[in-house]
C-alpha positions as CSV (number, residue, x, y, z in Angstrom):
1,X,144.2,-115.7,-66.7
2,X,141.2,-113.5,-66.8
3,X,141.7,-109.8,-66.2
4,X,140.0,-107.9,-63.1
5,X,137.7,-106.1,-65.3
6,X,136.4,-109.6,-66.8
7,X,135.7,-110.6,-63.2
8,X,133.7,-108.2,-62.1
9,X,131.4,-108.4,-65.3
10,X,130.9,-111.4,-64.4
11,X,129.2,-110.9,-61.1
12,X,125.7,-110.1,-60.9
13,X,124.7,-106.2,-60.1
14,X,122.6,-105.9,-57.2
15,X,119.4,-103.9,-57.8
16,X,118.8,-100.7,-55.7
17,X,116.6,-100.9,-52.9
18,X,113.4,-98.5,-53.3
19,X,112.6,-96.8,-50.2
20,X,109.2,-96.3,-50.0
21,X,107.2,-94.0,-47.9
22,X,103.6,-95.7,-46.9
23,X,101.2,-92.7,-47.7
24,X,97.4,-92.5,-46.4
25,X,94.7,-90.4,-46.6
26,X,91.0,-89.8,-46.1
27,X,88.9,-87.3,-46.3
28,X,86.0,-85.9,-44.1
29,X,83.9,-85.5,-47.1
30,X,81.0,-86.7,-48.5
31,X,82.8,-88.4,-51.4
32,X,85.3,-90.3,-49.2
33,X,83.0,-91.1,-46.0
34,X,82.9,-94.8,-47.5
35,X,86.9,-94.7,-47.7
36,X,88.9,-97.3,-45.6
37,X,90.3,-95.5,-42.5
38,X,94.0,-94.1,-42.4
39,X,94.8,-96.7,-39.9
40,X,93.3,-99.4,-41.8
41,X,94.8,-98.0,-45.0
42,X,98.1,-98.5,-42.8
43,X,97.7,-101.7,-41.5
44,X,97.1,-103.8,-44.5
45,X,100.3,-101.8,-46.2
46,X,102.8,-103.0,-43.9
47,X,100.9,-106.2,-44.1
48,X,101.5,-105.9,-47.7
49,X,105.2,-104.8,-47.1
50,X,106.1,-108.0,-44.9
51,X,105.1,-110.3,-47.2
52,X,106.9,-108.8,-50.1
53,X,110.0,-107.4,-48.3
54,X,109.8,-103.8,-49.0
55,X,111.3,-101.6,-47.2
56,X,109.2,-98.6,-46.0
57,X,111.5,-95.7,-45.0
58,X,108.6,-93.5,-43.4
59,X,105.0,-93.4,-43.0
60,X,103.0,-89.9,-43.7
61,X,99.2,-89.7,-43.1
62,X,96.8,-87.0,-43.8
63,X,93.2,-86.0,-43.8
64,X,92.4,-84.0,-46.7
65,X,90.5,-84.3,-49.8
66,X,92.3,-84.5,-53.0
67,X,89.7,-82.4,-55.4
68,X,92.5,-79.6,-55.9
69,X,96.0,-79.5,-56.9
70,X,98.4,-78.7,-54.1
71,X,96.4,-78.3,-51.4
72,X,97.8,-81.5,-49.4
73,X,100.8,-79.9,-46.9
74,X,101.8,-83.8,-46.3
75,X,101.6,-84.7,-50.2
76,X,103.0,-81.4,-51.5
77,X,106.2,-82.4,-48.8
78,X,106.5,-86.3,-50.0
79,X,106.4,-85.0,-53.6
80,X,110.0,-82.4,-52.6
81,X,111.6,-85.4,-50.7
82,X,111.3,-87.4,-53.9
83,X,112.7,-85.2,-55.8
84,X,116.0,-84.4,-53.7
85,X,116.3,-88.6,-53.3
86,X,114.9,-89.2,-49.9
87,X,112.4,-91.6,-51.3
88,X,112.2,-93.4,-54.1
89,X,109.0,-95.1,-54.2
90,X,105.5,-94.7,-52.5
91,X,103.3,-96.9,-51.4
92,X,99.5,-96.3,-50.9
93,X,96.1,-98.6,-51.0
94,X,95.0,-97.2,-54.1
95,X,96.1,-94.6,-57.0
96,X,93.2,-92.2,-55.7
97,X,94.4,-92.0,-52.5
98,X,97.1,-90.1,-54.0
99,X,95.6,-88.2,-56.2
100,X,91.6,-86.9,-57.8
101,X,92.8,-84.4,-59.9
102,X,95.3,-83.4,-63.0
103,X,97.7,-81.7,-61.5
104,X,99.0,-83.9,-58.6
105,X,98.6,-86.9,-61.0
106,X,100.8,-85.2,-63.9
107,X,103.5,-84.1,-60.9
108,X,103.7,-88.0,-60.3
109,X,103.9,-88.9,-63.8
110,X,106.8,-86.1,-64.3
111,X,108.9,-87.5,-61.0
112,X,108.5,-90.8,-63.2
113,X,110.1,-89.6,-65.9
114,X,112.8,-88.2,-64.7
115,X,113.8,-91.6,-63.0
116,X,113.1,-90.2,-59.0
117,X,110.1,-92.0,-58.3
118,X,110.6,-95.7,-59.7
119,X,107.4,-97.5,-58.3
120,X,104.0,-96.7,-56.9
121,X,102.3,-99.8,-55.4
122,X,99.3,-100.1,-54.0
123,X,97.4,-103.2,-52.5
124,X,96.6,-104.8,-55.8
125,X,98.8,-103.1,-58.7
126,X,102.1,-101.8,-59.4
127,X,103.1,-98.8,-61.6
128,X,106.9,-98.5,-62.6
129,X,108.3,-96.3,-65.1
130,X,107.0,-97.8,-68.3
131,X,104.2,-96.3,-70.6
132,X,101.8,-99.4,-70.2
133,X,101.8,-98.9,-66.5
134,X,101.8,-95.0,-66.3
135,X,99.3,-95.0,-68.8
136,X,97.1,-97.2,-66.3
137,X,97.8,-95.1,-63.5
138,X,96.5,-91.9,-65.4
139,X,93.5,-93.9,-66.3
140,X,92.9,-95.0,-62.7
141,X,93.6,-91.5,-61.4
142,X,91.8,-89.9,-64.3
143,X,88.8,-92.1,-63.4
144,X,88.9,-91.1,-59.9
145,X,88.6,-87.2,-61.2
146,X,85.5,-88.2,-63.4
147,X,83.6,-89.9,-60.4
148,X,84.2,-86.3,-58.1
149,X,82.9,-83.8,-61.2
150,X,80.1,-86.6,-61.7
151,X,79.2,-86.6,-58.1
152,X,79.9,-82.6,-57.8
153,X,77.2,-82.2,-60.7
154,X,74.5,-84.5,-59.0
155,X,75.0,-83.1,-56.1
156,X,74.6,-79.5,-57.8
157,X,71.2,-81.0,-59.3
158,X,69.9,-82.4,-56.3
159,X,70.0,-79.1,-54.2
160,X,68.3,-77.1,-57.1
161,X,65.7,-79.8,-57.3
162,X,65.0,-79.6,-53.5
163,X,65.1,-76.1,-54.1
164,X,62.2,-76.1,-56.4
165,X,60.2,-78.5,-54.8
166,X,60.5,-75.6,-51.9
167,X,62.6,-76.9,-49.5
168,X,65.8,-74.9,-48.7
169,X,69.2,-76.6,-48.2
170,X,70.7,-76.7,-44.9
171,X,69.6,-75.5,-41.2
172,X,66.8,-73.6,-41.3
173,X,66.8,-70.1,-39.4
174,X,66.0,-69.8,-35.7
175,X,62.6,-70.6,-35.4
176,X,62.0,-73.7,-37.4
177,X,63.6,-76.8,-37.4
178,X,64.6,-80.1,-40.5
179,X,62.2,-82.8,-39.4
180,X,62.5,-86.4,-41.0
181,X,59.7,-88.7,-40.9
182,X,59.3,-91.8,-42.7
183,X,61.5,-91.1,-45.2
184,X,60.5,-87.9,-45.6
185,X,62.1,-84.7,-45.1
186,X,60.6,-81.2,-44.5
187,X,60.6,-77.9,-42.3
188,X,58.8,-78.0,-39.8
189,X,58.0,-74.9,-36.8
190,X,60.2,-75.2,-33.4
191,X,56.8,-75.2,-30.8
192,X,59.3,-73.4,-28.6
193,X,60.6,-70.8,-30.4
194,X,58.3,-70.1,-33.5
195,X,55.8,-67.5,-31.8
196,X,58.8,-65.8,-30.2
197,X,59.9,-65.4,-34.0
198,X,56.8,-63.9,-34.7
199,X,56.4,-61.7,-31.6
200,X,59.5,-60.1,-32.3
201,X,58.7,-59.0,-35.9
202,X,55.5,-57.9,-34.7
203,X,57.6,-55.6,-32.0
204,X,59.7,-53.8,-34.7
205,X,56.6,-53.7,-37.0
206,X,54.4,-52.0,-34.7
207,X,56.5,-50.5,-31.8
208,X,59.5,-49.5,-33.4
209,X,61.8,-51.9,-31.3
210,X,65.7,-51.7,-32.1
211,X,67.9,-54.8,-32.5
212,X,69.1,-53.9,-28.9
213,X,65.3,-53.7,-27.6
214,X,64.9,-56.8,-29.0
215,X,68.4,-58.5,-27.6
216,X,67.2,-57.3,-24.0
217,X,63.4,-58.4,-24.2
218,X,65.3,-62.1,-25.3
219,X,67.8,-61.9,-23.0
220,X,64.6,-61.5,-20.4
221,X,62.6,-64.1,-21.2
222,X,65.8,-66.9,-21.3
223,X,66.0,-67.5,-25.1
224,X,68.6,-69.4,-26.5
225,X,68.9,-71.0,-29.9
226,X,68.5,-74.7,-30.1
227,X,72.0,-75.6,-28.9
228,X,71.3,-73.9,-25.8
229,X,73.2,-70.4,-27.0
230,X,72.1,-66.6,-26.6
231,X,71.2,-65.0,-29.8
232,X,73.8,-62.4,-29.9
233,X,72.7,-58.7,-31.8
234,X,73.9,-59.2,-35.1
235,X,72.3,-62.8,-35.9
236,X,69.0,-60.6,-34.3
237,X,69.4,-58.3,-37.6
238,X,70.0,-61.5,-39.8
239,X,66.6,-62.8,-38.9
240,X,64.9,-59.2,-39.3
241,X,66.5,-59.0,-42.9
242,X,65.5,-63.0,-43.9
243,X,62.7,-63.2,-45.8
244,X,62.6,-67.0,-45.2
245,X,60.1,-66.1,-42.2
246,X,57.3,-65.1,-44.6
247,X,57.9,-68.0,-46.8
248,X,60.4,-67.3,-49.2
249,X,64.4,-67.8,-49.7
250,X,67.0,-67.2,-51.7
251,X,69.4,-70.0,-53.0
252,X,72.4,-70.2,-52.9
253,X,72.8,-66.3,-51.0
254,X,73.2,-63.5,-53.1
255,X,73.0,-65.0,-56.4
256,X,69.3,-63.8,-57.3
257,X,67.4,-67.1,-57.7
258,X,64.5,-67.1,-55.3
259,X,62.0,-69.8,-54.7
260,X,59.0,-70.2,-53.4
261,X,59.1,-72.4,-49.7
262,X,56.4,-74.8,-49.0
263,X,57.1,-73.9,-45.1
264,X,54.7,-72.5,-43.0
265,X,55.4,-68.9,-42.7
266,X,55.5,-67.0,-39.5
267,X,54.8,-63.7,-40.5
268,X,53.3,-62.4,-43.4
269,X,55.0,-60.1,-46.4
270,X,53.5,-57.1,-44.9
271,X,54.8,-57.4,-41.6
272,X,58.3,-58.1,-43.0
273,X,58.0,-54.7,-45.4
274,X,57.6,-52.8,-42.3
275,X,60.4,-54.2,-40.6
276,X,62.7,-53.7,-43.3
277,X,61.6,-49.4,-43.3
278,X,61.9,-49.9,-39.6
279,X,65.6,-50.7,-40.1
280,X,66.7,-48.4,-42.8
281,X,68.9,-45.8,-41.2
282,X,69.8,-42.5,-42.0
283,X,72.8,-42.2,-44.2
284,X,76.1,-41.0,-42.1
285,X,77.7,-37.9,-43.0
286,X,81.0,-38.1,-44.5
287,X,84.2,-38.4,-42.5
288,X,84.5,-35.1,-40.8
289,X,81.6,-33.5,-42.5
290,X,80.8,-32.5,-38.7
291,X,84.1,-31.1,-38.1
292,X,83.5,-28.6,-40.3
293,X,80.2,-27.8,-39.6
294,X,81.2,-27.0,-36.4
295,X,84.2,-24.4,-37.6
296,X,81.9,-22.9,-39.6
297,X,79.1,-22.4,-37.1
298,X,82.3,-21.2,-34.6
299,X,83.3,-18.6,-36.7
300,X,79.9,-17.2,-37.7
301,X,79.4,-16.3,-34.1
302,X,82.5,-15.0,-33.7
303,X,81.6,-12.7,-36.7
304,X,78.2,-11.9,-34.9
305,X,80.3,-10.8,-31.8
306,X,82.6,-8.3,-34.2
């Protein structure tokens, strides 16, 4: 007669269920404009997940880009509830929607080999703990962190060529607007707003005008920027101090490379240099400086008196 113990050896151990959690993301950037959308990401996971049985215990969704290493409030929280055995796979379109850089990827790897995370799967592949399929999936992943420094360094290189070519990056300043035509892109004067620029240089120039002289004489005449806004005092002092109007700028701000702009300038050099004397203000005194003037002046008289 065989014994309880040879029994039970005898029937077949039932594997554990992995609980997945169905992770998407996207990103509003550049990179990731091309990405399929969370809900599409979605969709075709359950899809996936009915016709293989799996069993998805939750769906998380985010939209945040995956350049840095816990940055992702939804990721960072999947990553904990692995590790206390709330889930014990994940399952995501593709190994860079989980990760683009080295830090997230080597968590992953880690929650791998300690046995908490047994399977990612995404629509086409599955990664399990062994080294042939981790080793993929920090290829994949690795891959995905080459294409973002590659496209981060073109990028890079195609502002500084603009740059020299002498067309500055971005919105121009109140005053001039980006104009496309034919393919081609340039900076071009706003017909509405371009002499008022130059007017109001010529008024500090020549007649001295504050920034609040100027803010009243706009407020007058009904300007407002091209989304329809008043220019408020401090962007006034921004335009005084931007050298862009006489036709040159510095890129990116404050880092001391200047280029030439092939823009046409409203004002001229010398009309900005007057400006710029016209706002230098006299130094303040130190903090309670004029306290003590005062006591001082207070007791002289008094001493006058005696």
């Amino acid at each position: 007669m065989e014994s309880t113990n040879q029994i039970r050896s005898k029937i077949p151990s039932q594997t554990p269920i992995i609980e997945y959690c169905l992770y998407a993301r996207k990103s509003s950037e550049d990179d990731e404009r091309q990405a399929m959308s969370i809900n599409s990401q979605i969709k075709e996971m359950n899809d996936l997940a009915v016709r293989d049985g799996l069993f998805i215990k939750e769906i998380r969704k985010e939209s945040h880009s995956a350049k840095m290493s816990g940055q992702r409030p939804v990721f960072n929280q999947l990553l904990g509830d692995i590790r206390t055995g709330m889930f014990t796979g994940i399952l995501t379109w593709a190994p860079d929607r989980l990760s683009r850089n080295a830090g997230d990827l080597g968590m992953l790897v880690d929650l791998m080999d300690q046995g908490k995370l047994q399977q990612i799967k995404t629509f086409s592949q599955n990664f399990s703990n062994n080294p042939n399929e981790k080793f993929l999936l920090m290829i994949l992943c690795s891959q995905a962190k080459l294409e973002n420094d590659q496209k981060g360094i073109n990028v890079k290189r195609g502002i500084r060529a603009k740059c020299e070519m002498g067309w500055r990056p971005g919105p121009p300043p109140i005053g001039y607007f980006n104009r496309s035509f034919a393919g081609v892109k340039d900076i071009v004067i706003d017909p509405d707003r371009g002499s008022i620029m130059t007017e109001m240089f010529r008024r500090v120039a020549e007649n001295g005008d504050s920034g609040r002289t100027i803010k009243r004489w706009l407020d007058e005449i009904g300007f407002t920027t091209r989304a329809g806004k008043k220019v408020t005092l401090s962007i006034i002092y921004q335009m005084l101090k931007n050298p862009f109007y006489y036709g040159e700028f510095e890129y990116p701000i404050k880092s001391g490379i200047w280029y030439q702009g092939k823009h046409p300038p409203l004002i001229t050099k010398e009309i900005f240099d007057k400006v710029q004397k016209q706002l230098i203000t006299c130094p303040k005194s130190p903090w309670g400086e004029k306290q003590q003037l005062s006591k001082d002046f207070l007791n002289a008289e008094l001493a006058k008196e005696t």
